[in-house]
MARNU-721169 format. One line per field, with one value per residue: residue number from 1; residue in one letter; x, y, z of N, C-alpha, C in turn. Coordinates in Angstrom, 3 decimals. Example, Ala and Ser with C-alpha at 12.3 -4.5 7.8 and 13.67 -1.06 7.14 Angstrom:
BEGIN
kolmar c(1	2) .
lodren c(a	s) .
n_px c(13.190	12.850) .
n_py c(-5.690	-2.250) .
n_pz c(7.800	7.080) .
ca_px c(12.300	13.670) .
ca_py c(-4.500	-1.060) .
ca_pz c(7.800	7.140) .
c_px c(13.200	12.900) .
c_py c(-3.300	0.030) .
c_pz c(7.800	7.870) .
//
This chain:
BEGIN
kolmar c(1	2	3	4	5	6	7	8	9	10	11	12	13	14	15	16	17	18	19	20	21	22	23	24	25	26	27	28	29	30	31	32	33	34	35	36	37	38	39	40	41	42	43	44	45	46	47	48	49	50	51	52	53	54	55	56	57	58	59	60	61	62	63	64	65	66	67	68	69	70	71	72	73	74	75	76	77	78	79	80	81	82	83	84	85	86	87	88	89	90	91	92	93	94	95	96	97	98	99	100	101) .
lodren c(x	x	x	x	x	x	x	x	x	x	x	x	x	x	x	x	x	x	x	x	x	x	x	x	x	x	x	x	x	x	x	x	x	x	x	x	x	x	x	x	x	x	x	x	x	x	x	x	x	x	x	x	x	x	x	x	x	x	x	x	x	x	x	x	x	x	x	x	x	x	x	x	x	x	x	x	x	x	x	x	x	x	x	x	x	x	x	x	x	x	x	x	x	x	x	x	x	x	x	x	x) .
n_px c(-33.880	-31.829	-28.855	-25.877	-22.542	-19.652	-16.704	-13.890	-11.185	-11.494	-8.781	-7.038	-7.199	-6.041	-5.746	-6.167	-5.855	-6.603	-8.625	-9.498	-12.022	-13.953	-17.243	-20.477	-19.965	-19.397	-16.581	-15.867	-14.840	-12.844	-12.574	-10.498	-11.043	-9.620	-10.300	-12.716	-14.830	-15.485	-17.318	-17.091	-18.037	-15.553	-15.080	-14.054	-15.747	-14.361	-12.181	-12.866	-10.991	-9.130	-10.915	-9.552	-7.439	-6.287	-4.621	-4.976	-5.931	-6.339	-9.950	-10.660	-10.168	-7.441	-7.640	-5.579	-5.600	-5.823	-6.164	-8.247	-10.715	-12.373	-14.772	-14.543	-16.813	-18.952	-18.825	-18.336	-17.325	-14.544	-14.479	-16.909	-19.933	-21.934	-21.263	-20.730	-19.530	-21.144	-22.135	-22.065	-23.399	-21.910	-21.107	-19.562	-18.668	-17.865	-14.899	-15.142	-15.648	-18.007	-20.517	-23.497	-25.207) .
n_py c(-27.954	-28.440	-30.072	-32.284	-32.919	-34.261	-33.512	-32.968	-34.760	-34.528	-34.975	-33.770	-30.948	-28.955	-27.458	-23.742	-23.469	-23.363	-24.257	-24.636	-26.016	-28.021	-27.629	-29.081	-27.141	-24.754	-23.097	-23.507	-22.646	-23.803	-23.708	-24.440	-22.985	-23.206	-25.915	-26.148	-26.335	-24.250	-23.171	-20.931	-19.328	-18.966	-16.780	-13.256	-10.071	-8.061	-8.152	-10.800	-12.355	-15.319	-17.023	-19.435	-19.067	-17.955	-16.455	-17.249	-16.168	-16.582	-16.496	-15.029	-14.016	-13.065	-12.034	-12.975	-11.237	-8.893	-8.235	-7.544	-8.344	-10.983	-11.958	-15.549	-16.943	-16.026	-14.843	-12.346	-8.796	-7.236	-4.304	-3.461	-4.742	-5.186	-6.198	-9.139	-12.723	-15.850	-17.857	-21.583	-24.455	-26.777	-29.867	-32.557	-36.065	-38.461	-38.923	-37.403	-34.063	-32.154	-30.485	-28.577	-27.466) .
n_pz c(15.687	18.880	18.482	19.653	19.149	19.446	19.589	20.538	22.632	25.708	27.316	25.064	25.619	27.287	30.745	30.384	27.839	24.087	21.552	18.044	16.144	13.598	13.141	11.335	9.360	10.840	12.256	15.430	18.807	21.449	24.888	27.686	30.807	33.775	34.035	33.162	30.135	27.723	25.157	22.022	19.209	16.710	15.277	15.874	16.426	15.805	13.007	12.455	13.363	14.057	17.126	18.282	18.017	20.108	22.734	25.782	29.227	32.063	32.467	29.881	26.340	24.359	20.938	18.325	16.336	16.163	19.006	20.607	23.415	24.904	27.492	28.083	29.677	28.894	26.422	26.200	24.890	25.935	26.013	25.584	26.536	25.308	22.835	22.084	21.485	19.359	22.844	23.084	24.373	26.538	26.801	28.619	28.335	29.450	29.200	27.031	24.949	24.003	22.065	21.724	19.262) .
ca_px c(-33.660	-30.599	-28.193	-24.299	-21.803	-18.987	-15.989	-12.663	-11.178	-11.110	-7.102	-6.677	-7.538	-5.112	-6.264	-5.235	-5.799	-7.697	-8.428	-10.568	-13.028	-15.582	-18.439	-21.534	-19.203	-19.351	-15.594	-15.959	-13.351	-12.687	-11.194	-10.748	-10.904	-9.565	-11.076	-14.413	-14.513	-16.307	-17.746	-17.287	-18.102	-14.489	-14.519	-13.827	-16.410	-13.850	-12.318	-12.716	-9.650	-9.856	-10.248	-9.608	-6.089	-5.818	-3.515	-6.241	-5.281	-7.428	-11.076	-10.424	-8.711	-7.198	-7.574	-4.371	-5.220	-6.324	-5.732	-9.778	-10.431	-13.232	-14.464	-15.123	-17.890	-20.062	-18.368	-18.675	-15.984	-14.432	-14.531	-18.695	-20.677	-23.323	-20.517	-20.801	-19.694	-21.785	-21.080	-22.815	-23.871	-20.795	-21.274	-18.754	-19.449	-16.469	-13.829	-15.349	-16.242	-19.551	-21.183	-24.773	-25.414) .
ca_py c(-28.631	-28.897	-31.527	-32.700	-32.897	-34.648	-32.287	-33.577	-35.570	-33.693	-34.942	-32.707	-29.881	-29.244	-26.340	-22.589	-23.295	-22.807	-25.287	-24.693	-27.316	-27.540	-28.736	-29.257	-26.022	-23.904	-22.974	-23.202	-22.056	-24.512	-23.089	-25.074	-22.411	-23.704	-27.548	-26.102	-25.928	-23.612	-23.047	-20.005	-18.978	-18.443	-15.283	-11.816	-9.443	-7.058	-8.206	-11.800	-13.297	-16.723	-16.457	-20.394	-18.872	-16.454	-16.192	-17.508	-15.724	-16.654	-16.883	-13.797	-14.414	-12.191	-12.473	-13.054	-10.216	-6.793	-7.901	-7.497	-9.153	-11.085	-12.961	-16.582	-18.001	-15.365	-14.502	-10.562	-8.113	-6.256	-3.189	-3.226	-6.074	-4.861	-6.646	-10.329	-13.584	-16.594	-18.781	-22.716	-25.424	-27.884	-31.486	-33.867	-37.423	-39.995	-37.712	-36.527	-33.002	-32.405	-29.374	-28.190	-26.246) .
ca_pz c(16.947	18.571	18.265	19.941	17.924	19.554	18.721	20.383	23.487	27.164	27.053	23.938	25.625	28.836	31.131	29.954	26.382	23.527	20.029	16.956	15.683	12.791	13.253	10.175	8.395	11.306	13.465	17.137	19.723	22.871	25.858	29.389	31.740	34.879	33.940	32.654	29.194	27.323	23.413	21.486	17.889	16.710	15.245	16.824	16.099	14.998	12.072	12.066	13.536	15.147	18.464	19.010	18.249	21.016	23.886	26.702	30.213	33.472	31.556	28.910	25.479	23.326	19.177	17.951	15.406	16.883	20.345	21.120	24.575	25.196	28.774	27.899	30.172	28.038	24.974	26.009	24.661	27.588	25.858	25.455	27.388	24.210	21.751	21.893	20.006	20.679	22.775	23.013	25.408	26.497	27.759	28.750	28.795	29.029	28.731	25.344	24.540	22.997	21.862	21.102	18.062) .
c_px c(-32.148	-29.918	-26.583	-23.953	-20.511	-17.501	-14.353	-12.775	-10.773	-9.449	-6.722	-6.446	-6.749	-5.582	-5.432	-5.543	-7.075	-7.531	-9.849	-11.113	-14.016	-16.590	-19.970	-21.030	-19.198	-17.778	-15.948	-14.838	-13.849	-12.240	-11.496	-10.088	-10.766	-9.828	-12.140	-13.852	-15.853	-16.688	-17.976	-17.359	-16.625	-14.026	-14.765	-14.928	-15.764	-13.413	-12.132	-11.081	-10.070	-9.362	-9.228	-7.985	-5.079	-5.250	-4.692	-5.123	-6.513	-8.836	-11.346	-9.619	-8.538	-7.264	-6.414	-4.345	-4.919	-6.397	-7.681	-9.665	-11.950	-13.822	-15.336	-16.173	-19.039	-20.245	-18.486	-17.596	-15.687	-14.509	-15.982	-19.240	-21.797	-22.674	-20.784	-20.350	-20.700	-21.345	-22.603	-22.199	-22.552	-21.156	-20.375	-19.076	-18.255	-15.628	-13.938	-16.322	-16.997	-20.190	-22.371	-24.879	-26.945) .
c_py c(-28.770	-30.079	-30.984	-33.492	-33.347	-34.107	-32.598	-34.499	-34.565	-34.067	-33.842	-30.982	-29.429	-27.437	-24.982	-22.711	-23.327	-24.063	-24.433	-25.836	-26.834	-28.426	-28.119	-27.520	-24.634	-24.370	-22.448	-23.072	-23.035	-23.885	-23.822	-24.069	-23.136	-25.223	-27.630	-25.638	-25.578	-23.355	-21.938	-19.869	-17.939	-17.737	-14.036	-11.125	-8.387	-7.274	-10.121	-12.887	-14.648	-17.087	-18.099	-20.485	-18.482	-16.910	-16.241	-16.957	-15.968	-17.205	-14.928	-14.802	-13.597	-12.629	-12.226	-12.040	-8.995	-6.860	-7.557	-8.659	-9.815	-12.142	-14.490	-17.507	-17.296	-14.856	-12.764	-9.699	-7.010	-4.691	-2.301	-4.565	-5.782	-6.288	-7.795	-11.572	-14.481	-17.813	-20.452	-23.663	-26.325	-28.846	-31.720	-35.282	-38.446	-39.848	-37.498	-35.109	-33.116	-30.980	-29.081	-27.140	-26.609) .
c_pz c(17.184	18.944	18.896	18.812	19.083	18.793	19.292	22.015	24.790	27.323	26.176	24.176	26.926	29.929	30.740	28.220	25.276	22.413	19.369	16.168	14.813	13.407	11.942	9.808	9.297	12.156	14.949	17.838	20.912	23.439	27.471	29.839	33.402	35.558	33.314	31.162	28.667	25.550	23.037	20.207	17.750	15.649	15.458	16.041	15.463	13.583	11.326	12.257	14.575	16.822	19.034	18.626	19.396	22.309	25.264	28.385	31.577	32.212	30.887	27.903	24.676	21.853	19.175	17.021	15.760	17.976	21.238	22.044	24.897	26.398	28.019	28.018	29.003	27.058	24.905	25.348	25.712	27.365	25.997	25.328	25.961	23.069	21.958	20.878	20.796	21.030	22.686	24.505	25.579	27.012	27.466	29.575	28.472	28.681	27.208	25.769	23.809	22.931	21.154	20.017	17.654) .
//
């Protein structure tokens, strides 16, 4: 079943950018796109770099490793919509971030 996990503070997170968070031993990637913030499993399908590193541009972010690009609302890789990381559910409730796993 799933469960929120309360993961940082909507201040923390300023639009354009990205953070990494554990949550119960898994790394998740934040990114407020434009105000909306979104939940990605933060690492790249290529060789494991963290994306909740990456250089966030419009709603795309690059891995800081190998430069792999992937669009945020859906975690696709722009190279092959097949590729995927995944992403998860976001709530905000009281200017706290919260995420379903």
């Amino acid at each position: 079943m799933a469960q929120l996990f309360k993961v940082a503070n909507l201040s923390e997170l300023p639009a354009g950018r990205a953070m990494a968070v554990e949550i119960a031993g898994k790394t998740i990637a934040l990114f407020n796109v434009s105000g909306k913030i979104y939940a990605l499993d933060n690492t790249c399908r290529h060789r494991g770099g963290p994306l909740g590193e990456g250089e966030v541009e419009g709603d795309v972010v690059t891995c800081p490793w190998h430069g792999w690009q992937y669009k945020i609302p859906s975690g696709e890789f722009l190279g092959n919509a097949s590729i995927k990381v995944e992403s998860f559910p976001v709530q905000i409730e009281n200017g706290e971030i919260k995420v379903e796993l």
